[in-house]
C-alpha positions, -999 to +999 in steps of 0.1 A: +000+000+000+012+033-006+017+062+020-010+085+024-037+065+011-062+049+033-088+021+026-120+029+017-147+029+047-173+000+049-201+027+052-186+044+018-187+009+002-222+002+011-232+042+003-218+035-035-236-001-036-266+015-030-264+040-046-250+019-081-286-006-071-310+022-068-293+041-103-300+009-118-334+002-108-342+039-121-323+030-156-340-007-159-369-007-137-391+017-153-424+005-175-418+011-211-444+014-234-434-003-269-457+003-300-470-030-314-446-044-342-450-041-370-467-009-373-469-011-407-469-040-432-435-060-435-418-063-476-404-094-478-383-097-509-375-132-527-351-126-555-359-159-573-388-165-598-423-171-590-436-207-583-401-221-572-397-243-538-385-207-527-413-183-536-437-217-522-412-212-488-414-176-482-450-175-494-458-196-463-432-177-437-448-145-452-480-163-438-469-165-406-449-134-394-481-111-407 
């Protein structure tokens, strides 16, 4: 240890704990209010001909995420 430095009082620790929980239940711990995805319709874009085993694939996952 170096001279002229003293270690750090138990109450000091326990001050910044708390004070580190209670910033972090401010920063998480409040409700948030997300809009409903999607707000607006969702493009999906198949780069591949119509009537392949693709367009047949993303046809029905197109399906299922709107």
């Amino acid at each position: 240890m170096r001279p002229g430095r003293s270690h750090s009082s138990p109450v000091r620790r326990v001050l910044v704990s708390v004070l580190s929980a209670f910033s972090c239940v401010l920063a998480f711990g409040a409700p948030v209010s997300a809009q409903e995805y999607p707000s607006k319709p969702i493009r999906l874009v198949v780069p591949f001909p119509p009537g392949g085993t693709t367009d047949i694939i993303a046809r029905v996952v197109a399906e299922k995420i709107n």
